[in-house]
DOPA-745111 format. One record per residue (C-alpha): residue number from 1; residue in three letters; x, y, z. Coordinates in Angstrom, 1 decimal. Each point is the difference from the previous one (the first is absolute). Layout:
(node NUM; "ALA"; (X; Y; Z))
...
! end
This chain:
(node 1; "UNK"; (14.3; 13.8; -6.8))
(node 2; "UNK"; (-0.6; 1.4; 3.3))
(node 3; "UNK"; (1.8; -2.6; 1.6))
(node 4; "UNK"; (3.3; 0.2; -2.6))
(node 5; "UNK"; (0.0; 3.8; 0.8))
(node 6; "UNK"; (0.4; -1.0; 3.7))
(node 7; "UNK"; (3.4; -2.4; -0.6))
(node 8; "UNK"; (1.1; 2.8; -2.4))
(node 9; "UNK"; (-0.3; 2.3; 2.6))
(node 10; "UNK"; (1.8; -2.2; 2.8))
(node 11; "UNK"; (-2.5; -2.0; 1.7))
(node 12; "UNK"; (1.2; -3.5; 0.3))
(node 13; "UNK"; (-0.7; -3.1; -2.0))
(node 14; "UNK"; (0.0; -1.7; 2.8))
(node 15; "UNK"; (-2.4; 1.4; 1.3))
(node 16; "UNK"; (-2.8; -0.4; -2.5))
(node 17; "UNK"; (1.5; -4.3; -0.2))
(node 18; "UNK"; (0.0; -0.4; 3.6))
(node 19; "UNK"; (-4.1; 1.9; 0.2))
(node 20; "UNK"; (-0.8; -2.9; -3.0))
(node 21; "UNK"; (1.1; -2.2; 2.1))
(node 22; "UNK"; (-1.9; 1.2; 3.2))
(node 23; "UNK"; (-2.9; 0.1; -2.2))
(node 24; "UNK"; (0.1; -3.9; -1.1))
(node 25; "UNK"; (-0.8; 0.1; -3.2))
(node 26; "UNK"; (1.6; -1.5; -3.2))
(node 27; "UNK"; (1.7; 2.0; -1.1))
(node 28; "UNK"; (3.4; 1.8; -0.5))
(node 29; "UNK"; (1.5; 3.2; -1.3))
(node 30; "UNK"; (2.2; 0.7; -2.4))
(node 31; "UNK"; (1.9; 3.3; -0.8))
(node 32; "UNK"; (1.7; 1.6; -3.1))
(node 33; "UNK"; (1.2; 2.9; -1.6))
(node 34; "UNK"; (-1.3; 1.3; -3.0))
(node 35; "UNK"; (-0.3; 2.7; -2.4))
(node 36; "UNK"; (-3.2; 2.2; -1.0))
(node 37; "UNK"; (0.0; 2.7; -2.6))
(node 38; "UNK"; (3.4; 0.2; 1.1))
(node 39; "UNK"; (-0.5; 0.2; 3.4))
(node 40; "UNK"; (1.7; -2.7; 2.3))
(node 41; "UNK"; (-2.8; -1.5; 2.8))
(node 42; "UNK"; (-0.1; -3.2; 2.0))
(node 43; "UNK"; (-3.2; -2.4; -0.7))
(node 44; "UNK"; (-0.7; -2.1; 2.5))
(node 45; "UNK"; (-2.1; -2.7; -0.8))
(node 46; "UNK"; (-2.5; -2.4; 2.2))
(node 47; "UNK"; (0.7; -3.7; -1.1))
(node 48; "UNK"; (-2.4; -2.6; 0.3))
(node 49; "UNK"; (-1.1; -3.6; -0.6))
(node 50; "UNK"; (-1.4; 1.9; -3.1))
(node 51; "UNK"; (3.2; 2.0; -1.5))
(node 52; "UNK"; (0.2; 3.7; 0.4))
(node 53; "UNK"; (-2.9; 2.5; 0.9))
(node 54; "UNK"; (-1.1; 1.4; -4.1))
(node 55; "UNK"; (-2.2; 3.4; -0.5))
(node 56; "UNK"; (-3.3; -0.8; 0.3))
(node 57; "UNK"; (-1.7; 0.3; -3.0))
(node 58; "UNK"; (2.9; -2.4; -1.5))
(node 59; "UNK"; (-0.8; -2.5; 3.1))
(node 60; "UNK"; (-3.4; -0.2; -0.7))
(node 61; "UNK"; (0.5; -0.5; -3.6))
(node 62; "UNK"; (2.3; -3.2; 0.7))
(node 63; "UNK"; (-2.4; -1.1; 2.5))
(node 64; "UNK"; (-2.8; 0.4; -2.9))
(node 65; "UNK"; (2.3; -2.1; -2.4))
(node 66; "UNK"; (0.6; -2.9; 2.5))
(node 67; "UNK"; (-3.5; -0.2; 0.8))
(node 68; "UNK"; (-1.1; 0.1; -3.5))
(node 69; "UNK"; (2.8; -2.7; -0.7))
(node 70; "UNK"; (-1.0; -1.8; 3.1))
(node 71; "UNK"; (-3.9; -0.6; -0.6))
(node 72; "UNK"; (1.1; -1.1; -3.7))
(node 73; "UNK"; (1.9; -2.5; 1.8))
(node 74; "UNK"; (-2.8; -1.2; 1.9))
(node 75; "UNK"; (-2.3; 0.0; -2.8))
(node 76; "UNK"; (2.0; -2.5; -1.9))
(node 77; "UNK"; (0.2; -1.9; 2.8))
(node 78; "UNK"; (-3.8; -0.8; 1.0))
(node 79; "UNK"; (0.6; -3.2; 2.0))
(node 80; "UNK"; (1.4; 2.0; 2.4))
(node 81; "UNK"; (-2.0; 0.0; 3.2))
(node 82; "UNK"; (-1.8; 3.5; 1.1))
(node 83; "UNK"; (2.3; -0.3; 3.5))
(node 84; "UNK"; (3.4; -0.1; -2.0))
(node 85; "UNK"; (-1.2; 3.3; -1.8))
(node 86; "UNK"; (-0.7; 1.6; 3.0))
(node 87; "UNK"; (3.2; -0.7; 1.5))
(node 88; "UNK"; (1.8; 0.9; -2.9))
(node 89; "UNK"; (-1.2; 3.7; -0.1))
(node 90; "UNK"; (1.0; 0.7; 3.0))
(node 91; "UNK"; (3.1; -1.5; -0.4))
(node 92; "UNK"; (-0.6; 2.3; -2.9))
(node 93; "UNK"; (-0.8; 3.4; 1.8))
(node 94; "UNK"; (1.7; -1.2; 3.1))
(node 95; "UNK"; (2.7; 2.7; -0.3))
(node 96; "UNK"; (-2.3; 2.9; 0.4))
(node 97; "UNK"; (-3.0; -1.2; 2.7))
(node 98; "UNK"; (-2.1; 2.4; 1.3))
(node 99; "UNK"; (0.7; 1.0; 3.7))
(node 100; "UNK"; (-2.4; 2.1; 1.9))
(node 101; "UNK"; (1.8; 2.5; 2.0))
(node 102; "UNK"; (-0.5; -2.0; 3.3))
(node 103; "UNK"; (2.5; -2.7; -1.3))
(node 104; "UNK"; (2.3; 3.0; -1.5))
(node 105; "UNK"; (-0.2; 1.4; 4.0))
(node 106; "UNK"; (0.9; -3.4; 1.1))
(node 107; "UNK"; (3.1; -0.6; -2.1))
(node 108; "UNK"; (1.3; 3.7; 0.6))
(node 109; "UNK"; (-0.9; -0.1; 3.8))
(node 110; "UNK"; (2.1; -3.5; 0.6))
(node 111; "UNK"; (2.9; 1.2; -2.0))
(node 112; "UNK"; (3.0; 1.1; 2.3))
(node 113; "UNK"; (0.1; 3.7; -0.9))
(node 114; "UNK"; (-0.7; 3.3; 2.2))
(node 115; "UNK"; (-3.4; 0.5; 1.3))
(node 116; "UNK"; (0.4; 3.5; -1.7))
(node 117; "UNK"; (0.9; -1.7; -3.6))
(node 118; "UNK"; (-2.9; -2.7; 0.5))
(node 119; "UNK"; (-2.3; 3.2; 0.9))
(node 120; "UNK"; (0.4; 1.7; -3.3))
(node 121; "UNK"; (0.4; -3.1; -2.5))
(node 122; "UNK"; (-3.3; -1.2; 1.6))
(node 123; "UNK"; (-1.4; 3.6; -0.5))
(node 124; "UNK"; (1.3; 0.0; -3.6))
(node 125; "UNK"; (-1.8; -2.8; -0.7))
(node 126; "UNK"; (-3.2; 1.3; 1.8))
(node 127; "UNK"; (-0.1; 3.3; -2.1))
(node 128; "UNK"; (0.1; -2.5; -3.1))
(node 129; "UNK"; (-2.7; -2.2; 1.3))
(node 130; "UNK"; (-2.2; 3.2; 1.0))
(node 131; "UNK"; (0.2; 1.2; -3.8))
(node 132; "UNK"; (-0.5; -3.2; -1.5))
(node 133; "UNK"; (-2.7; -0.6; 2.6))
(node 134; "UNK"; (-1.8; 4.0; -1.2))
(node 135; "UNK"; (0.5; -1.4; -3.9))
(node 136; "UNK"; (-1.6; -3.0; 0.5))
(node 137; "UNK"; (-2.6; 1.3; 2.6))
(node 138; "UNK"; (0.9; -2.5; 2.3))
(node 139; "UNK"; (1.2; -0.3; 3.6))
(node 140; "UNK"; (3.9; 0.0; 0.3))
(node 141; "UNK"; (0.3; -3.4; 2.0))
(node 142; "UNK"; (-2.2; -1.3; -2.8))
(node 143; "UNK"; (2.8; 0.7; -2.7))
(node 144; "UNK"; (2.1; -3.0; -1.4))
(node 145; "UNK"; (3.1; 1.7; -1.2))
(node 146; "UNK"; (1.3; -1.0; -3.8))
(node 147; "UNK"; (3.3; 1.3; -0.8))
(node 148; "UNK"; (0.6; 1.8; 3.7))
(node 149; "UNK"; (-1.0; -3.8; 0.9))
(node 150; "UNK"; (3.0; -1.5; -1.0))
(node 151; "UNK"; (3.5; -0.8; 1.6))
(node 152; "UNK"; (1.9; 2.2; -1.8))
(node 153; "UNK"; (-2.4; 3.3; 0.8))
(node 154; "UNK"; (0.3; -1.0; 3.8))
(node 155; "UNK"; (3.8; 0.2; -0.4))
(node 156; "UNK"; (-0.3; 3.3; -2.0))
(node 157; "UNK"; (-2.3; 1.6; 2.4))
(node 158; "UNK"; (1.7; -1.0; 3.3))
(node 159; "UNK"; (3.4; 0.3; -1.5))
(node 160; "UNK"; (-1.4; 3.5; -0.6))
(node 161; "UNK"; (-0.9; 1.1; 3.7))
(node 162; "UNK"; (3.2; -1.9; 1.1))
(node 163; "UNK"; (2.0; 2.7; -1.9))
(node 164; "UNK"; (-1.6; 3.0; 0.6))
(node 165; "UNK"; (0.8; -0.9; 3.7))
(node 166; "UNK"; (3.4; -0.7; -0.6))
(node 167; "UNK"; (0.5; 3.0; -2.0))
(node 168; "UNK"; (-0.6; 2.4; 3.5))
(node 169; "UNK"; (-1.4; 2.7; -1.5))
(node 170; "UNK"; (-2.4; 2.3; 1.8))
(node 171; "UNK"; (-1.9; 0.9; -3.9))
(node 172; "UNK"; (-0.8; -1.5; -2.8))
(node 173; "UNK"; (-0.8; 2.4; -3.1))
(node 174; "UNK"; (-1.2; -1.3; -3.2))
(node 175; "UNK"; (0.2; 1.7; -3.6))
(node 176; "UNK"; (-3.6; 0.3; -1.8))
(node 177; "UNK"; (0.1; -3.3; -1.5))
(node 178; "UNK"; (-0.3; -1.0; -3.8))
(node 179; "UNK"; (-2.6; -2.9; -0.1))
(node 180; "UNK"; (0.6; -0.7; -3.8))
(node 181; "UNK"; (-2.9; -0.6; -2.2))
(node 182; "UNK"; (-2.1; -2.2; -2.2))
(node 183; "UNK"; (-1.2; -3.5; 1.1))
(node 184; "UNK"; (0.6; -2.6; 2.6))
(node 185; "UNK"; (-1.2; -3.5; 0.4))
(node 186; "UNK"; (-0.8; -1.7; 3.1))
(node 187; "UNK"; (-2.3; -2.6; 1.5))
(node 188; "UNK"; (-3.1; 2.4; 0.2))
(node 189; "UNK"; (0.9; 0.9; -4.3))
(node 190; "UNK"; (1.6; 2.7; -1.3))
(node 191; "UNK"; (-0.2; 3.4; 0.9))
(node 192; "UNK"; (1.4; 3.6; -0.3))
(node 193; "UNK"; (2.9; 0.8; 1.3))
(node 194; "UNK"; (0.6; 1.3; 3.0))
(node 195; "UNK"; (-2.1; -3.1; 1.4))
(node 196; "UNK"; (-3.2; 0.5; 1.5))
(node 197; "UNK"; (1.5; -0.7; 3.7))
(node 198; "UNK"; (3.0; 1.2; -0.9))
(node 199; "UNK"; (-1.4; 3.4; -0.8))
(node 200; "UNK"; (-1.9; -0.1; 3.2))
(node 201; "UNK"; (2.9; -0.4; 2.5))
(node 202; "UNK"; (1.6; 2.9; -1.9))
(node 203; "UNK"; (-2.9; 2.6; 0.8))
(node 204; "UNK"; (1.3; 3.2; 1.2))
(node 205; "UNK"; (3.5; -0.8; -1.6))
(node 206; "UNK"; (1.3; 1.9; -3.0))
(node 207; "UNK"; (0.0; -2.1; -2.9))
(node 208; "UNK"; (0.4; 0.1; -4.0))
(node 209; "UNK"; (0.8; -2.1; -3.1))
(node 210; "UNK"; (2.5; 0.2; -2.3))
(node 211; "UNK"; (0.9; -1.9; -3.6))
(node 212; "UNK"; (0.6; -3.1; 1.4))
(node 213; "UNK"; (-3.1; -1.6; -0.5))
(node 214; "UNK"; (0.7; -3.2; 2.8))
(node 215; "UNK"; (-1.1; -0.6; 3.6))
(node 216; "UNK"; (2.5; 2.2; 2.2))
(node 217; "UNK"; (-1.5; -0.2; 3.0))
(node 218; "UNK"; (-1.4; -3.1; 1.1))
(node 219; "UNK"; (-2.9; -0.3; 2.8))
(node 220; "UNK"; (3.3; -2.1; 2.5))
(node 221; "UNK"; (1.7; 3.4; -1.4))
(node 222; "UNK"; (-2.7; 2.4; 0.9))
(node 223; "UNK"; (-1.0; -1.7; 3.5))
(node 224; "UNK"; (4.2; 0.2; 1.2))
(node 225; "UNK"; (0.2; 4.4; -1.1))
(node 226; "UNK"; (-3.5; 0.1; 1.5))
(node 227; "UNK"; (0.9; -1.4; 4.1))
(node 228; "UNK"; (4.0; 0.8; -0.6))
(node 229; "UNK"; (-0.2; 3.9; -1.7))
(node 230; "UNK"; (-0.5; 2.4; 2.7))
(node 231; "UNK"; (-0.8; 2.7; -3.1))
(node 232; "UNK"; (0.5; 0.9; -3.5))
(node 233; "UNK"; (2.3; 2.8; -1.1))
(node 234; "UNK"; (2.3; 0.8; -2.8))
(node 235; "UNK"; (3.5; -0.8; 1.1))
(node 236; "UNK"; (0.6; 1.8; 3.2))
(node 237; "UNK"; (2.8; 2.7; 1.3))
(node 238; "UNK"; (2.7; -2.7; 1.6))
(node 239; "UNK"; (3.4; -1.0; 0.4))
(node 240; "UNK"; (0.5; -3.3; -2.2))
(node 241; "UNK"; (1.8; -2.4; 1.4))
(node 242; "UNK"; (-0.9; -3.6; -1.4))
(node 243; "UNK"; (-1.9; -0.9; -3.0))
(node 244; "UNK"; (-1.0; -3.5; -1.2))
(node 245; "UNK"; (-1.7; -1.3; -3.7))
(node 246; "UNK"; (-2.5; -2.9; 0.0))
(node 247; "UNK"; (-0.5; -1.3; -3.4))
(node 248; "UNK"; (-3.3; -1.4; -1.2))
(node 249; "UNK"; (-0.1; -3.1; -2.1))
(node 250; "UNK"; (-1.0; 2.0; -3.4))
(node 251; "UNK"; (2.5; 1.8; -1.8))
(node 252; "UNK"; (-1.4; 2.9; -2.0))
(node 253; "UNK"; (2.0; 1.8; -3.1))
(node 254; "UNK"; (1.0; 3.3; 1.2))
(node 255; "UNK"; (-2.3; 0.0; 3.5))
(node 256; "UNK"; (2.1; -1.3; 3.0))
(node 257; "UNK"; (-2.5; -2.4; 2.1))
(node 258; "UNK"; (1.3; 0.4; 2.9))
(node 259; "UNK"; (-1.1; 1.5; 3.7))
(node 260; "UNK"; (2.8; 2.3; 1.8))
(node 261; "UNK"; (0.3; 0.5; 3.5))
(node 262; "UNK"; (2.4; 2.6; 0.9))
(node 263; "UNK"; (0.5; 0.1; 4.7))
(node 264; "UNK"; (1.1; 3.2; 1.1))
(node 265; "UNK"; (-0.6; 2.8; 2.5))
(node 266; "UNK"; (-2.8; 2.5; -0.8))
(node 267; "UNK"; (1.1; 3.6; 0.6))
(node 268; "UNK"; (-1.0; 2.2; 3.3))
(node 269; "UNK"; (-2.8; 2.1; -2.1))
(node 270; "UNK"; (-1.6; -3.0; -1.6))
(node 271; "UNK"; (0.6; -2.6; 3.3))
(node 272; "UNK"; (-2.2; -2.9; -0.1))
(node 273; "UNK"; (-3.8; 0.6; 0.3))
(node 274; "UNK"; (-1.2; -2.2; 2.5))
(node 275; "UNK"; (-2.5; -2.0; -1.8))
(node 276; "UNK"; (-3.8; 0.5; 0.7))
(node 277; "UNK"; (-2.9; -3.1; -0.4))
(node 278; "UNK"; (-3.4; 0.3; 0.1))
(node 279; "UNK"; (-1.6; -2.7; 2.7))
(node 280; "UNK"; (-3.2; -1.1; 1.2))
(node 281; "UNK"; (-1.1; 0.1; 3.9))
(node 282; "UNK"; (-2.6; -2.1; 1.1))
(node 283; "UNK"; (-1.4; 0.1; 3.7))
(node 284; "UNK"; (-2.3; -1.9; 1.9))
(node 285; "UNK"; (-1.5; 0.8; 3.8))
(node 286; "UNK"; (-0.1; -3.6; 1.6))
(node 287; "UNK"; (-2.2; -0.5; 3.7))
(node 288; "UNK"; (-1.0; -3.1; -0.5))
(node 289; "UNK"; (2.5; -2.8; -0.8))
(node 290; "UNK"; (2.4; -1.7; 2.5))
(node 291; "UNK"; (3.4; 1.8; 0.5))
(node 292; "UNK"; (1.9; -3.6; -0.9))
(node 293; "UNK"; (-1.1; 0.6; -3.5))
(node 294; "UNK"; (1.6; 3.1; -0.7))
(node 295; "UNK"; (3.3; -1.1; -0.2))
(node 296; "UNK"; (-1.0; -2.9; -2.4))
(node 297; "UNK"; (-1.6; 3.2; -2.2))
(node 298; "UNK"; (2.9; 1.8; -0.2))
(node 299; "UNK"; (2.4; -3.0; -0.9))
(node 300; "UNK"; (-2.8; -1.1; -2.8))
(node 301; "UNK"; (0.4; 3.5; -1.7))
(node 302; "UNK"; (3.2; 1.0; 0.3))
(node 303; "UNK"; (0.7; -3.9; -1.8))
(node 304; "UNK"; (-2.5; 0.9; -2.7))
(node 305; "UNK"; (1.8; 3.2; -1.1))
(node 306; "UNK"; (-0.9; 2.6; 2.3))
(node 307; "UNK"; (2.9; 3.0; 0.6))
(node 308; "UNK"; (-0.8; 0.1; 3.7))
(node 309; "UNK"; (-2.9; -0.4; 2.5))
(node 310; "UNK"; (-0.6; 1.5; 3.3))
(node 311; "UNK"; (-2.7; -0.4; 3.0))
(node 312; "UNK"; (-0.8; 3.1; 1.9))
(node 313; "UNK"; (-1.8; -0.1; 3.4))
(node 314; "UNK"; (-3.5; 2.0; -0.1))
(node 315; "UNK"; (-3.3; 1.1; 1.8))
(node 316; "UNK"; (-2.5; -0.5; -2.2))
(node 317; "UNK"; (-4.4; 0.6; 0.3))
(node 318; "UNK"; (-1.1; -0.6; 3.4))
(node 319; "UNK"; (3.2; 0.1; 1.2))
(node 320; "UNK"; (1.0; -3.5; -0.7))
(node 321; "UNK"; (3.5; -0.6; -0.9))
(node 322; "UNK"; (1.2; -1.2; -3.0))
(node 323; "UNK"; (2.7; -0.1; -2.5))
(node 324; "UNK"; (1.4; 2.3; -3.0))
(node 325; "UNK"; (1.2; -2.4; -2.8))
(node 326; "UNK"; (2.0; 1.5; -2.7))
(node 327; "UNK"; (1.6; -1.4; -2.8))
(node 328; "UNK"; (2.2; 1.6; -2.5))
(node 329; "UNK"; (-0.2; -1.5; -3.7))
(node 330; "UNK"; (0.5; 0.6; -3.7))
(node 331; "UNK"; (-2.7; 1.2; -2.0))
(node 332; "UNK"; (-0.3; -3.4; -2.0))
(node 333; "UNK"; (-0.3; -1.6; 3.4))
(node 334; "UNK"; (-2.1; 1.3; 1.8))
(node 335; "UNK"; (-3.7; -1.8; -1.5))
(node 336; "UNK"; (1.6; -3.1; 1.0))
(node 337; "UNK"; (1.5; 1.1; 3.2))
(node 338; "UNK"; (-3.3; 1.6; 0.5))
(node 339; "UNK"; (-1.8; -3.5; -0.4))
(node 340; "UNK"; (2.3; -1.9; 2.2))
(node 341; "UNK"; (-0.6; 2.9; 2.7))
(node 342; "UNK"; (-3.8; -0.7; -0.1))
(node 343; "UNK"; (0.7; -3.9; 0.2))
(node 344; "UNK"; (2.2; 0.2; 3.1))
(node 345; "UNK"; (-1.4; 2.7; 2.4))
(node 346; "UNK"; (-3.5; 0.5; 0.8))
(node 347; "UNK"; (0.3; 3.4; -1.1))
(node 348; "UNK"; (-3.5; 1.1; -2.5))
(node 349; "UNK"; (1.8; 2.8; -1.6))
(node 350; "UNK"; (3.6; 1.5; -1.3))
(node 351; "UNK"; (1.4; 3.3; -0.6))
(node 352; "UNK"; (2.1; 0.5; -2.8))
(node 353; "UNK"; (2.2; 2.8; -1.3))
(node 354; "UNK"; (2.8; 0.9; -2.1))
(node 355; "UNK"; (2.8; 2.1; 1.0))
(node 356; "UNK"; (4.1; 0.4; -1.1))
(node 357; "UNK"; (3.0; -1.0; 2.2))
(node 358; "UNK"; (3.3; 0.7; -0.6))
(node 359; "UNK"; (2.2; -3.1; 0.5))
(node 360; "UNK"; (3.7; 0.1; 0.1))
(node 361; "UNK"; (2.6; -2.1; -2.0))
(node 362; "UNK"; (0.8; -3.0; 2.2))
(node 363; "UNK"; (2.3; -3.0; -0.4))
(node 364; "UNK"; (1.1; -3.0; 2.4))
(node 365; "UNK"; (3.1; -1.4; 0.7))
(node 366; "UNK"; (1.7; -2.5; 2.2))
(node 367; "UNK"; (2.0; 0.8; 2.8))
(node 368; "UNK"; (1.9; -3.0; 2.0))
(node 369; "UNK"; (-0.5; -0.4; 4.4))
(node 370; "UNK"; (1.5; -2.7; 2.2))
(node 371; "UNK"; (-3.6; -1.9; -0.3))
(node 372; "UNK"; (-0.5; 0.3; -3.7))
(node 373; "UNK"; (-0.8; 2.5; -3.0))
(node 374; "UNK"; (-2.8; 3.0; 0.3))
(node 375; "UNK"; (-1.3; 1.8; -3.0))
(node 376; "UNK"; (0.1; 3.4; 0.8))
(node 377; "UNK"; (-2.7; 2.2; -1.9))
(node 378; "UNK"; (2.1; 3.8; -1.1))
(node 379; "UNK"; (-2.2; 2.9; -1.0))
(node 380; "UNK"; (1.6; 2.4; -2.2))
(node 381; "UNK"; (-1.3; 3.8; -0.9))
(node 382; "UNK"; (2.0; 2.1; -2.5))
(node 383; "UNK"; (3.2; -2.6; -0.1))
(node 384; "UNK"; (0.1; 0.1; 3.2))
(node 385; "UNK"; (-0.9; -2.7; 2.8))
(node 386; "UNK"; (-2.8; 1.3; 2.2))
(node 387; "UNK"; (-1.5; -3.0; 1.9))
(node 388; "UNK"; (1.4; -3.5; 0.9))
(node 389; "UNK"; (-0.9; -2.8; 2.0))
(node 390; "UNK"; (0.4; -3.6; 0.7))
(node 391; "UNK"; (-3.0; -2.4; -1.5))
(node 392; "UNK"; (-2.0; -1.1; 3.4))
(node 393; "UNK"; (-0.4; -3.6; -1.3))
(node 394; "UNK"; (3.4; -0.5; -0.6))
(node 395; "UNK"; (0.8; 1.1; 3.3))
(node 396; "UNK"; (-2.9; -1.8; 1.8))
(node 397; "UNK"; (0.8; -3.0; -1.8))
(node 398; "UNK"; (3.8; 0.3; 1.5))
(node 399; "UNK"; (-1.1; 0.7; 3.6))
(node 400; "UNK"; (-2.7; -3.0; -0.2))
(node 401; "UNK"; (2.9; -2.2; -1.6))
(node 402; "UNK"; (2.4; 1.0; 2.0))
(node 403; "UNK"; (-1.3; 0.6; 3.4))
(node 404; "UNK"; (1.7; 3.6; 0.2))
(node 405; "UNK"; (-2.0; 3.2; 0.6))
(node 406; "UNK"; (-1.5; 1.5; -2.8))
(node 407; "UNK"; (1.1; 3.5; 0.7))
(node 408; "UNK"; (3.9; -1.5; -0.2))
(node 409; "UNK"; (-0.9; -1.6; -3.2))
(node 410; "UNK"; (-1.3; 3.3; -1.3))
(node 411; "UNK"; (3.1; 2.1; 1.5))
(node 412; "UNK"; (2.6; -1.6; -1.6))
(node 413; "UNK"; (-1.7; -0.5; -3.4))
(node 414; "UNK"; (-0.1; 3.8; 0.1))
(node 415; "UNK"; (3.5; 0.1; 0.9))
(node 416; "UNK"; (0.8; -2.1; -2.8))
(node 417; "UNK"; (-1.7; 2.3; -2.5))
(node 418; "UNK"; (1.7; 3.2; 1.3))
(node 419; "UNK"; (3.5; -1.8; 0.0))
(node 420; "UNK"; (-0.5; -1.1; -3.9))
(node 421; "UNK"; (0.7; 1.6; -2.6))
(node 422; "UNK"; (-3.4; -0.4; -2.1))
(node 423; "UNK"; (-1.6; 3.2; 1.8))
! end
C-alpha cells in the first residue's frame, strides 16, 4: 500500500523495477489502478514464482490446504521413498524459507542501491527481527524469518526505504494508525490482532481499532512506520501539494482500504521538528592491547550495526597511556555489541549509557566529475539544505583509480553539486 501511495504520488515505477532488479530476486512488479469504497488508488503488487503476495491469514490458510492435500498424497502413495518426501516439502514450502537476518543483510547489502536506502531497509528489517527476537525470547541473529523471510517481503521492505529516499522529504508524519481487529493466523498460530510483534514495534505510537475486524497493520507494516515515521500527529498545518492512494488487496463495503500520502510544505509555525532518538553509549578505557587492533575494532562494529565509533587518546592510573573507545549504538544493539567489545579488546569492563541525539533528515544523490560519479550526502533542517558533502569513499576510490589528487576529486564533486539543480 505504502509503495502504491508512492507511484500515486509521483515516484517512478521505474524506480522500484530497476531496485528489484539490483536486488536479484525473482521477481517483478506489476502496477494498476483501482477503485476502493470509491476511492481511485494504485496497487502495486510483488510477483513471484508463487503468484501474487495474499494477506496473511489467507496465505497461511492455502499453505494449510496444500499441505493437508499434500501429506494425503503421500499417504496413498507409501512406496515412496522417505528422501522423495523430503524433497518434496520443500519443493513444497520452498516459496517462503526462513532466512535469518544475516542472509536478508547480504541480499540488501549486494543490491546496487544507495548506502543510505540499504542503511534503513537493513534497519527495518532489524527492528522486526529485535521484536520477533523479544517475543520469542531469543537472540535477534538467532531469528529465521517466516513471512518477512520471503522474496516478496524483501522487495516490499527495500522498495520501501528506496522511496522514502526518493521522495526528498526532510519529515515523515504518520496518522495514529487503525490496526483492525479480531484474529490472525500465522506460523507461530493464531493470535489477537494487532500481532504480538506487531504491537510491540508500535509502542509509544498512537493506535486504535475500528469495525473492521481484519489485520490492518501487519508486523512488515509496523517495522517500515516504525524506522520511516519521524512522529505521529493528526494531519499537520501545511501547504498540499501532491497526494497519492495505495490500495490494499481487500476491498471492504463502505471502508476505503487504502493508505494516503499527501507531500507538501509544513507551515513556518509548525516547521518540521527535527526528530529526536534515544541511543546507547558504550565506552571502554583500553592500556593494554596493540594500537594495530584498533582499527580492526572499529571496522568490526561499525559492520555489525553500530551508528558510529570513536578512539580518544587518554592518561589513565599510573600515568600510563591508553585509549578512550566509544561506540554509539541502538538500544537493541548494544548486548551484542557489548559482547563483541569484550571478545576483541582486552578491555575487563564497559560503560554504558543512554542519551537522545537529534539527527537531521539526510538524503544522497549523484553528482557527475570528469573521473566518475560521487554520492553527495545533503543535510536538510526546516526545508532547507544545511550541510553537504562529497562521500570520502567515492572520492578516494576516484583518486586511487585514477591517479589524480584526492582534494581535486573532492573540489569538483562539490562543484558539481552546487552547479545542479537538486540542492
Amino acid at each position: 500500500m505504502f509503495l502504491g501511495a508512492l507511484v500515486d504520488a509521483g515516484v517512478p515505477l521505474e524506480l522500484f523495477t530497476k531496485t528489484v532488479a539490483a536486488l536479484g530476486v525473482d521477481a517483478r512488479l506489476e502496477a494498476s489502478r483501482v477503485q476502493r469504497s470509491g476511492i481511485s488508488a494504485i496497487k502495486l503488487d510483488v510477483i513471484t514464482a508463487e503468484g501474487k503476495e495474499l494477506p496473511r491469514e489467507e496465505l497461511w490458510e492455502k499453505e494449510k490446504h496444500e499441505t493437508e492435500h499434500h501429506h494425503h498424497h503421500d499417504h496413498d502413495h507409501e512406496h515412496r521413498h522417505s528422501h522423495e518426501h523430503e524433497h518434496s516439502q520443500e519443493q513444497h514450502h520452498g516459496h517462503h524459507p526462513h532466512r535469518g537476518l544475516k542472509e536478508i543483510r547480504g541480499i540488501i547489502c549486494k543490491a546496487g542501491i544507495s548506502e543510505t536506502a540499504r542503511q534503513t531497509a537493513v534497519r527495518i528489517f532489524e527492528v522486526l527481527g529485535a521484536a520477533e527476537a523479544k517475543i520469542h525470547n531469543t537472540d535477534i541473529e538467532a531469528i529465521h524469518f517466516h513471512e518477512v523471510g520471503a522474496i516478496d517481503a524483501i522487495v516490499d521492505i527495500t522498495c520501501a526505504a528506496v522511496g522514502a529516499e526518493a521522495l526528498g522529504v526532510d519529515d515523515i508524519i504518520c496518522s495514529p494508525l487503525n490496526v483492525g481487529g479480531g484474529t490472525v493466523s500465522c506460523a507461530h498460530g493464531t493470535f489477537p490482532i494487532p500481532a504480538p510483534a506487531t504491537l510491540e514495534m508500535l509502542k509509544n505510537a498512537p493506535v486504535y481499532s475500528g469495525e473492521i475486524q481484519k489485520e490492518l497493520v501487519t508486523p512488515t507494516g509496523a517495522a517500515i512506520v516504525n524506522v520511516l515515521a519521524s512522529r505521529f500527529a493528526s494531519f499537520p498545518k501545511m501547504t498540499p501539494g501532491k497526494v497519492g492512494y495505495g490500495a490494499g488487496s481487500r476491498d471492504f463495503k463502505d471502508f476505503p482500504n487504502v493508505l494516503r500520502l499527501t507531500v507538501g510544505e509544513t507551515l513556518e509555525e509548525h516547521a518540521a521538528v527535527i526528530p529526536e532518538e534515544t541511543i546507547t553509549i558504550l565506552e571502554a578505557n583500553v592500556d593494554d592491547m596493540t594500537p594495530q587492533l584498533f582499527g580492526y575494532v572499529m571496522d568490526r562494529v561499525l559492520l555489525e550495526g553500530a551508528l558510529d565509533v570513536f578512539a580518544t587518546s587518554v592518561q589513565m592510573k599510573k600515568n600510563r597511556p591508553g585509549m578512550l573507545l566509544t561506540v554509539l549504538c541502538r538500544l537493541e544493539d548494544a548486548q551484542r555489541l557489548t559482547r563483541l567489545i569484550f571478545a576483541e579488546t582486552t578491555t575487563l569492563g564497559i560503560r554504558m549509557r543512554e542519551e537522545k541525539r537529534a539527527r537531521l533528515a539526510r538524503r544522497h544523490l549523484t553528482v557527475g566529475t570528469r573521473w566518475g560519479e560521487v554520492r553527495m550526502k545533503v543535510a536538510n533542517l526546516n526545508g532547507s539544505v544545511s550541510n553537504y558533502a562529497p562521500e570520502y569513499e567515492d572520492c578516494r576510490r576516484i583518486a586511487e583509480q585514477q591517479h589524480v589528487p584526492l582534494k581535486a576529486v573532492m573540489q569538483e564533486a562539490l562543484k558539481a553539486y552546487l552547479e545542479s539543480n537538486e540542492r
